[in-house]
N, C-alpha and C positions, 0 to 999 in steps of 0.2 A: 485182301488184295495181294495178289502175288507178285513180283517183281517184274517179270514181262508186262502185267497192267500197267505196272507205275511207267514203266522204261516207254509205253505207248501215249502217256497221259504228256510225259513230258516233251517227247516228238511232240505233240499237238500242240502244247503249249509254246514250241520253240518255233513252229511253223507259222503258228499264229502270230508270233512275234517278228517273224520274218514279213508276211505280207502285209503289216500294219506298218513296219518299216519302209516295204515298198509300195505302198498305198500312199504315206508322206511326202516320200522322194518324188512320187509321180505329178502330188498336188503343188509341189515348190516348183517342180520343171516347168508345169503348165504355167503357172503364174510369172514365172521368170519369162516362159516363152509370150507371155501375153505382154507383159511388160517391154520387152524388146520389139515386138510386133508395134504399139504408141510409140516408142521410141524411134523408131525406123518410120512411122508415117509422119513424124513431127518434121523429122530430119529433113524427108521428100516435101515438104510444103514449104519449111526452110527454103531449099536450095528452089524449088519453081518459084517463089518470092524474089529469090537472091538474080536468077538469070532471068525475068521477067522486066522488060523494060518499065523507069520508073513511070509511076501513075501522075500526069499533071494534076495539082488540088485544083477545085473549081476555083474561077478569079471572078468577083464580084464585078458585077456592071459598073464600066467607068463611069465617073464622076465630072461634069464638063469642070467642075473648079477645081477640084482634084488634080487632075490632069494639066492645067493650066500651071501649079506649083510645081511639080516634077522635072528638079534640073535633070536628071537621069536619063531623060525621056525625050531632052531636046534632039529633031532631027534625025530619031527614031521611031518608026512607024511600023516596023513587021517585027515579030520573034520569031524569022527563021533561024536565026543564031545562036537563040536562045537554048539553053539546054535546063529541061525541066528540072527541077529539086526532087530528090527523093521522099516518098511520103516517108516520114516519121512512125516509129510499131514501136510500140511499147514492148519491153526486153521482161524475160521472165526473172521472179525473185531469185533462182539461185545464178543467173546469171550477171544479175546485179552486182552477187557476192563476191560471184568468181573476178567482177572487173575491178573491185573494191580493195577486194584482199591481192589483187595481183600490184594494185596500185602502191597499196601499202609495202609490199614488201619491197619493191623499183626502189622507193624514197627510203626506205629503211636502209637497203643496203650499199643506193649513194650517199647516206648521212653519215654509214658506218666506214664508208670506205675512206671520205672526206676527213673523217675525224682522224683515224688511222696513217693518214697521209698527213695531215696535219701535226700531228703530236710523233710523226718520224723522225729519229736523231740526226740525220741530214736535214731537214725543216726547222729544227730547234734551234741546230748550229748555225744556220742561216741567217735566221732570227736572232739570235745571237753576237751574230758578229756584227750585224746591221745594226744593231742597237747600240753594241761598240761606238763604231765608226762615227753614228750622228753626234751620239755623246761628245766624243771626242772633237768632233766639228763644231759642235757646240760651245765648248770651253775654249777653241781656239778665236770664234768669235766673239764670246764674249772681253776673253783679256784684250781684242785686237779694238773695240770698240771703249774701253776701258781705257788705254792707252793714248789713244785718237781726244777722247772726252778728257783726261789731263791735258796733252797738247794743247787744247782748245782753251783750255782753265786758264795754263800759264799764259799764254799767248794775249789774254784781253785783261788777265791785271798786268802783264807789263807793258803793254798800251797806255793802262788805266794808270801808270806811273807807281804802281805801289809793284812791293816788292815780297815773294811766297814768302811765308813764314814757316812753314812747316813744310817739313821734308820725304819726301815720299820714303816707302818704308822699301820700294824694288825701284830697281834702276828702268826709268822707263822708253827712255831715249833709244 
């Protein structure tokens, strides 16, 4: 085999490789164009769903006793005013997901933002100072309530004609 055979075999071979390449690419296009083609008539049955006025559900034949319980219903007698309920369509699985995961991540990133704003050094010091302050309001009430309950002490044994025996250890007067 001389070299111009080979140099020929391998053109063949590289051509061959070329329209086996374009033979794939052609069967992915068509599939993709097919796919977009469902995707595009789902879309269109969507939206004549979407701008379609809704469908009233059938309403079972009134009930004479039924109808008699019905506060709702006092004194109304026509549903001109009524405005039908939309019927109910079951949502596809990946759309379930998408409202799932969308839901998920809302609460996530108010938990996260909550937290974040919570545990801020301005929030802390807040918290902080406020926790101060009751403390401190706290112990002002308790000595003042402390004070008041001696007064009260001394005041009914010296009524009572006896006299303290033991001496407070702070001036409380």
């Amino acid at each position: 085999m001389t070299t111009q055979q080979e140099w020929v075999q391998v053109g063949l071979v590289a051509a061959g490789l070329v329209a086996l390449a374009a033979l794939v690419l052609a069967l992915l296009a068509r599939r993709r164009a097919r796919h977009a083609e469902s995707s595009l008539a789902e879309l269109a049955d969507r939206i004549a769903v979407l701008e379609s006025p809704a469908a009233v559900p059938p309403t079972p034949a009134p009930d004479a006793a039924a109808t008699t319980y019905v506060i709702t219903g006092i004194g109304v007698d026509d549903d001109t005013d009524r405005v039908p309920d939309p019927v109910a369509r079951p949502i596809d699985g990946r759309l379930f997901a998408d409202i799932v995961a969308r839901e998920t991540v809302v609460k996530a990133a108010s938990w996260t933002h909550g937290v974040r704003r919570a545990l801020s050094p301005e929030s802390r010091n807040r918290i902080r100072f406020q926790v101060r302050q009751e403390s401190r309001q706290a112990g002002r009430e308790r000595r003042a309530e402390m004070k008041q309950a001696l007064r009260e002490f001394r005041a009914r044994e010296r009524d009572a004609g006896r006299t303290v025996t033991t001496k407070p250890a702070e001036d409380v007067a």
